[in-house]
VOGU-3710 file (C-alpha; in Angstrom, 3 decimals, decimal comma):
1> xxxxxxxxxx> 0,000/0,000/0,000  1,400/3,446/-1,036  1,971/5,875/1,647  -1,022/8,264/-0,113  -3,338/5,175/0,212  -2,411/4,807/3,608  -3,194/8,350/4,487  -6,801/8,507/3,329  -7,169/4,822/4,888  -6,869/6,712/8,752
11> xxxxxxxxxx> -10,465/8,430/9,326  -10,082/11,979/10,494  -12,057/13,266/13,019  -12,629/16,934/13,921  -13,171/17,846/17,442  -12,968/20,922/20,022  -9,393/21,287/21,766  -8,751/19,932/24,870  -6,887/22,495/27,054  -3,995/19,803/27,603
21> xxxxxxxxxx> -3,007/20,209/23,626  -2,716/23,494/23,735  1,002/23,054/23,745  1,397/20,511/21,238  -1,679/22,610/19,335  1,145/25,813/19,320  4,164/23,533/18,114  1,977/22,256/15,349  0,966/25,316/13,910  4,532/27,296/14,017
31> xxxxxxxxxx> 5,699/24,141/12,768  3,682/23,789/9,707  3,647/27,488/9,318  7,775/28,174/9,968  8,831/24,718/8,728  6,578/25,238/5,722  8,349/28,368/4,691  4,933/30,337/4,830  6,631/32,733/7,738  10,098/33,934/8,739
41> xxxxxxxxxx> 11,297/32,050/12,228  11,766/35,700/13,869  8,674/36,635/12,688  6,328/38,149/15,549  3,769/36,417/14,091  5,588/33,310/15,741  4,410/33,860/19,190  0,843/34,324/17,959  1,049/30,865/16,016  2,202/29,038/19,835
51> xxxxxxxxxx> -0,486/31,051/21,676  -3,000/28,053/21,021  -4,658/28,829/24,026  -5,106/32,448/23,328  -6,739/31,347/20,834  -8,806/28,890/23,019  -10,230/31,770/24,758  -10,812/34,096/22,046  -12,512/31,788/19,640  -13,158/28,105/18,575
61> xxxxxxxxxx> -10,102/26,022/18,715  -10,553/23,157/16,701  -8,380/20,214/15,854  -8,290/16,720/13,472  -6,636/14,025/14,862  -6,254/10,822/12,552  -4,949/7,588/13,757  -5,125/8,841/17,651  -2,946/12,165/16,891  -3,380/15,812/16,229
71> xxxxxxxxxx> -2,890/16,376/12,601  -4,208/19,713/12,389  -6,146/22,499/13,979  -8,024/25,843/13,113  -9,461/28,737/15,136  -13,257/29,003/13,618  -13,853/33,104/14,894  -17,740/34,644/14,660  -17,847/38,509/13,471  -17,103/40,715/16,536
81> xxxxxxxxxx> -14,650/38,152/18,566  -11,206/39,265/18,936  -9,962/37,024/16,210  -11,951/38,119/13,197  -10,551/40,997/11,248  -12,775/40,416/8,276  -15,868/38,857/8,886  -18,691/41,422/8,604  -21,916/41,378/10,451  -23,527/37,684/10,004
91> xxxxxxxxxx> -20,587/36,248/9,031  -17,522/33,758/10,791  -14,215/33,277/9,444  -11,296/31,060/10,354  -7,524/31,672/11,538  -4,355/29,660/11,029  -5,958/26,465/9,627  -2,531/24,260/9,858  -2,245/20,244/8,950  1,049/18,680/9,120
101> xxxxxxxxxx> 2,519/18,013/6,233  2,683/13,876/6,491  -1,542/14,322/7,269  -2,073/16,386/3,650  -3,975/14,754/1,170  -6,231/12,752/3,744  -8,722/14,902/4,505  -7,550/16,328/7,329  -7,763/20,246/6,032  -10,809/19,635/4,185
111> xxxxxxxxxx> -12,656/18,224/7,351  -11,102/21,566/9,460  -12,762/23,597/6,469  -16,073/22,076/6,710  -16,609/21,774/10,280  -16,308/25,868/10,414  -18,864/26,303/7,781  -21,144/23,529/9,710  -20,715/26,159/12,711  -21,572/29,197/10,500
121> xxxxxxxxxx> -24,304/27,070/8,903  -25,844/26,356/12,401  -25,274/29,704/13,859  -27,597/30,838/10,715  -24,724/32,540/9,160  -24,664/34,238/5,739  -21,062/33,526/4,747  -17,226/32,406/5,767  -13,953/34,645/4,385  -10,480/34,079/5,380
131> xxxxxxxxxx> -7,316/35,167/4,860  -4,085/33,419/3,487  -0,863/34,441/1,849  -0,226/34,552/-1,850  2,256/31,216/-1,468  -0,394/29,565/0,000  -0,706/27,445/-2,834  -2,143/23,561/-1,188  -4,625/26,040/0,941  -5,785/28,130/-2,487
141> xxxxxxxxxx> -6,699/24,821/-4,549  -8,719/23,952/-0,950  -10,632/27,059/-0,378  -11,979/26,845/-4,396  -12,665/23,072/-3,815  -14,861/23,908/-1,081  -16,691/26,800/-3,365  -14,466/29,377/-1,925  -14,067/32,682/-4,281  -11,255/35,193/-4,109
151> xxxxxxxxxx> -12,391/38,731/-2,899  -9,217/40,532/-4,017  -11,158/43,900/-3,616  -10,345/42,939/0,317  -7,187/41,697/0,269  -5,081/43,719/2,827  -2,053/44,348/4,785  -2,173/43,677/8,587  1,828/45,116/8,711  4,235/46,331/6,397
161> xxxxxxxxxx> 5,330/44,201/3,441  2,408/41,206/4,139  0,047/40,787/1,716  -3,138/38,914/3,020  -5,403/37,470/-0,374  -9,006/37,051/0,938  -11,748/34,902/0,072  -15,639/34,398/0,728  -17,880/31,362/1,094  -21,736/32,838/1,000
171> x> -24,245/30,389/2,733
//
């Protein structure tokens, strides 16, 4: 059985954090993110990316775990919460969606993904936008899987010299 095979074999599950991953939650994500290339390792962005459990208490901390381990984890953040910088009124977006690299291609971001919009859905929601950066690429080909569409009358600049592409799921 090839490795790929393998992958979509382990069923992924999507669940709220536990406050005892928060650590491993915050290696995850600056690993993906500062392994991945996708951010500079002196980047202050860094100590945002370990704070899972800021993020815990600021909006919906969400993980997939495949196989009995975390493979992945997103913050899912309503309009109004401290998280969301984009989300207007009656909308949710979501925040450092990371899946480790030997979890791609089995699910594991794609389950993250849906089980935001599931919480939009149910919270009667009339869309989902996010942010991401223009080398982004795996996380692009996502977002328009899942029916996202690029909003590039949005995209923005949180601090100098980063470029944040945006794009909007209506519900």
């Amino acid at each position: 059985m090839r490795l790929a095979d393998e992958r979509a074999a382990t069923p992924v599950t999507v669940r709220p954090a536990r406050p005892d991953e928060y650590a491993r939650i915050g290696e995850l994500t600056e690993a993906v993110y500062v392994g991945g290339g996708l951010i500079d390792p002196g980047d202050d962005y860094v100590e945002t990316l370990r704070d899972a459990a800021g993020r815990a208490a600021a909006a919906e901390l969400l993980v997939a775990e495949a196989g009995g381990a975390l493979v992945g984890s997103v913050a899912y953040c309503p309009h109004g919460g401290p998280y969301s910088e984009l989300a207007a009124p009656g909308e949710a977006e979501f925040r450092m969606l990371a899946v480790l690299p030997a979890a791609r291609g089995a699910g594991a971001g794609g389950a993250l993904v849906r089980a935001c919009l599931d919480r939009a859905r149910a919270a009667g929601l009339t869309g989902v936008r996010l942010s991401t950066q223009p080398n982004m690429t795996d996380a692009h080909r996502l977002y328009e899987r899942l029916g996202f569409v690029r909003t590039p009358g949005r995209d923005w600049t949180p601090v100098p010299d980063v470029l944040l592409w945006t794009y909007h799921l209506p519900l």
